[in-house]
C-alpha positions as CSV (number, residue, x, y, z in Angstrom):
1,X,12.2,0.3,-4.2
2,X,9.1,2.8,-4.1
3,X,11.3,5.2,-1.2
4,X,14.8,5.3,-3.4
5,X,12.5,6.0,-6.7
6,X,10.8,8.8,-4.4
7,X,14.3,10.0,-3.5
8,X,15.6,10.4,-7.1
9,X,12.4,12.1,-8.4
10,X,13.0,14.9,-5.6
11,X,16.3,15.4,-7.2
12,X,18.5,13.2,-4.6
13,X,21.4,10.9,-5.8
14,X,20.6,7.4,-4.9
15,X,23.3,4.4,-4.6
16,X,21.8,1.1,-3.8
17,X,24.3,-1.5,-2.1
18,X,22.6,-4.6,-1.3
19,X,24.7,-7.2,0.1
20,X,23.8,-10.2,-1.1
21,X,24.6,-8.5,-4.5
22,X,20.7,-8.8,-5.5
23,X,19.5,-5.3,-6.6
24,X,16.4,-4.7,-4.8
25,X,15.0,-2.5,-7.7
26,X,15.0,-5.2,-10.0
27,X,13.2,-7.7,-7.4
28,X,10.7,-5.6,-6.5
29,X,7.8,-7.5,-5.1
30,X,9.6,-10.7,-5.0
31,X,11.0,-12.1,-1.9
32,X,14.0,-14.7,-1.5
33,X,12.5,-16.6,1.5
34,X,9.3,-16.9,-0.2
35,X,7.6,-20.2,0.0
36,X,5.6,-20.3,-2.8
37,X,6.5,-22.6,-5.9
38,X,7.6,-19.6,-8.2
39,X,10.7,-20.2,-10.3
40,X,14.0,-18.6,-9.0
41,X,17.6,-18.5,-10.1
42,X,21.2,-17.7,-8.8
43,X,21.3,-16.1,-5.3
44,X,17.7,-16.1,-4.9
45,X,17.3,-19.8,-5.3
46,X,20.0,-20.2,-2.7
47,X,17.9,-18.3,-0.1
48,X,14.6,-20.3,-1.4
49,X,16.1,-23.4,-0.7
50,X,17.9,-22.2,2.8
51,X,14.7,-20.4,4.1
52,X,12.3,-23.8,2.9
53,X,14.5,-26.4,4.4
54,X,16.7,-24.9,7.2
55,X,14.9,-25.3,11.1
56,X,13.9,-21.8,12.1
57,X,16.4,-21.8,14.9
58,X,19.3,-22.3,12.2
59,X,18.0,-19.9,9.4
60,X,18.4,-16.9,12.5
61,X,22.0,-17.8,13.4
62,X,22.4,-17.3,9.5
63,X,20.3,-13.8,10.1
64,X,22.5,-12.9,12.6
65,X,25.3,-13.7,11.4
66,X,25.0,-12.3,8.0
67,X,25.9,-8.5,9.4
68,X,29.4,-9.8,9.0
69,X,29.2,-9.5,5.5
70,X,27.1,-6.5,6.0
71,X,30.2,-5.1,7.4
72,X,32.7,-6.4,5.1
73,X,30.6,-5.0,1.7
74,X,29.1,-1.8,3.6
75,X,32.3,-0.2,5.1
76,X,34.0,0.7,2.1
77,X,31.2,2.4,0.5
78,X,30.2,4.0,3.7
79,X,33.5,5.3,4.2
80,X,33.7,7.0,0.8
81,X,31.3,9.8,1.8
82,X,29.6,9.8,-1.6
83,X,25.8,11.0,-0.2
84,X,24.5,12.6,2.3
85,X,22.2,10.3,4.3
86,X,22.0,6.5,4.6
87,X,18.7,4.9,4.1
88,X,17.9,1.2,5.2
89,X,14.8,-1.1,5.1
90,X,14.9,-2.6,8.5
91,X,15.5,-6.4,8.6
92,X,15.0,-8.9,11.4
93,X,18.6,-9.5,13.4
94,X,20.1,-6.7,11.2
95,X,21.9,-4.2,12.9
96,X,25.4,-3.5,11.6
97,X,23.9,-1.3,8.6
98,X,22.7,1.2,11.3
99,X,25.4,0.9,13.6
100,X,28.6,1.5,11.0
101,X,26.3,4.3,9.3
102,X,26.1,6.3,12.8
103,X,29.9,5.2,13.4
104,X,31.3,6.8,10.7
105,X,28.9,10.0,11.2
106,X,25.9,9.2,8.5
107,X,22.5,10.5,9.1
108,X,20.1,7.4,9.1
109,X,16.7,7.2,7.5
110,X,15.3,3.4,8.1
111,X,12.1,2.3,6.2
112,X,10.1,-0.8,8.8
113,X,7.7,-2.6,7.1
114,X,7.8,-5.2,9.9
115,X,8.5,-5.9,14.0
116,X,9.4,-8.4,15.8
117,X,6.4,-11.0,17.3
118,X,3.7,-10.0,14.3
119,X,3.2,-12.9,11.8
120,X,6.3,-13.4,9.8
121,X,6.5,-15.6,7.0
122,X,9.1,-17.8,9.1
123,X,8.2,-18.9,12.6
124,X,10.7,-16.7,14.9
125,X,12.4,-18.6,17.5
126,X,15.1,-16.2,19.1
127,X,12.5,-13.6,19.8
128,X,14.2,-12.0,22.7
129,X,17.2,-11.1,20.8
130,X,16.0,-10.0,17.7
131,X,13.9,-7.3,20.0
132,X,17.2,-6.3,21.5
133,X,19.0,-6.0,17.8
134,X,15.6,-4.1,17.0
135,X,15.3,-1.5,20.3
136,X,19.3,-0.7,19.3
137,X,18.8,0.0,15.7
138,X,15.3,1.5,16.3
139,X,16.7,4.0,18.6
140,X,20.2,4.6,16.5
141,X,18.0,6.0,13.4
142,X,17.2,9.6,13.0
143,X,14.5,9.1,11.1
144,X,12.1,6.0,10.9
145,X,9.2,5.7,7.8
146,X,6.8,3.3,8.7
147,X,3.9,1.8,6.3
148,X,0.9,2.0,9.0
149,X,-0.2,3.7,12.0
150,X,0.4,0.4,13.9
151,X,3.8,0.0,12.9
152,X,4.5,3.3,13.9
153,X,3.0,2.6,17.8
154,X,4.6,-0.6,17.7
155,X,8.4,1.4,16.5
156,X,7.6,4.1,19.4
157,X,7.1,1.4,21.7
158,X,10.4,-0.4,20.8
159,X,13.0,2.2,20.8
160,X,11.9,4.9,18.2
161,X,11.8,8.5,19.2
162,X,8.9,10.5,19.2
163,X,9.0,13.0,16.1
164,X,11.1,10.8,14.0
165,X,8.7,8.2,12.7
166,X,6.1,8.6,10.1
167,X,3.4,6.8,8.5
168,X,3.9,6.4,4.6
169,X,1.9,3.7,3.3
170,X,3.5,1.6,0.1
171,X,3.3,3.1,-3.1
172,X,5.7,5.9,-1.4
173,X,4.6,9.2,-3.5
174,X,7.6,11.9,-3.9
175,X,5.2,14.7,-2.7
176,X,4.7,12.9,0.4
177,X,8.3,12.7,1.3
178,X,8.8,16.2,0.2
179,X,6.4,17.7,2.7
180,X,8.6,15.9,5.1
181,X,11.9,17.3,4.3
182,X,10.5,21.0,4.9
């Protein structure tokens, strides 16, 4: 939420398209596969219940197979042409984002706050091919923010290209991303 606020304060017009339909500027900080004991409704609870009580091995099918719908919601909007650059926050087994955005011509910013084998929330049971989805999308992006200096080895190591991935921590500030852009 802190990179698309960012965005819009530098002038840039923003569209956020989630596809679960949850608007990730309004559930900032909160996280659907949490599992905590805090309240949820709708959507969210769906995922809460599906991320506590779903075996590991299951819950990734559902990752993977969720860039269906990433397909079916994204296309149109890509396809309208309506900004200049797509912008994505990198998700485990996610890869149809990128991949549709760099079909249909897009430049692609990707935000990583995560990689594949460092403690996750979930245990991760189909490591090998969520590093393949990751070395494909990694190395599709143009450009590739990441929130530490580790993240960023770990993205160069996995597919990023050197030049294109930068460290900026959490809190994203619009002057940071503006020295960037020149």
């Amino acid at each position: 939420a802190s990179m698309v606020r960012a965005l819009e304060t530098l002038g840039h017009t923003t569209r956020v398209a989630s596809p679960s339909g949850v608007d990730p500027l309004q559930m900032a900080g909160a996280s659907p596969v949490d599992k905590g004991q805090a309240q949820v409704r709708g959507i969210t609870r769906i995922w809460k219940v599906v991320s506590c009580w779903v075996p590991d091995i299951f819950f990734e099918i559902l990752e993977i197979s969720y860039n269906v719908v990433v397909l079916i919601r994204l296309g149109p909007i890509l396809k309208r042409r309506s900004q200049d650059v797509y912008y994505e926050r990198y998700a485990f087994f996610m890869f149809m984002g990128v991949y549709l955005a760099k079909y249909l011509g897009w430049p692609v910013l990707l935000e990583v706050n995560e990689v594949v084998g460092v403690q996750r929330a979930r245990n991760q049971v189909l490591v090998p091919v969520s590093q393949w989805f990751e070395r494909l999308v990694f190395q599709k992006a143009d450009v590739i923010f990441t929130v530490s200096s580790f993240l960023k080895e770990e993205v160069l190591k996995r597919g990023g290209k050197s030049g294109t991935v930068h460290v900026i921590p959490n809190a994203v500030d619009a002057q940071v991303i503006e020295s960037i852009e020149t």
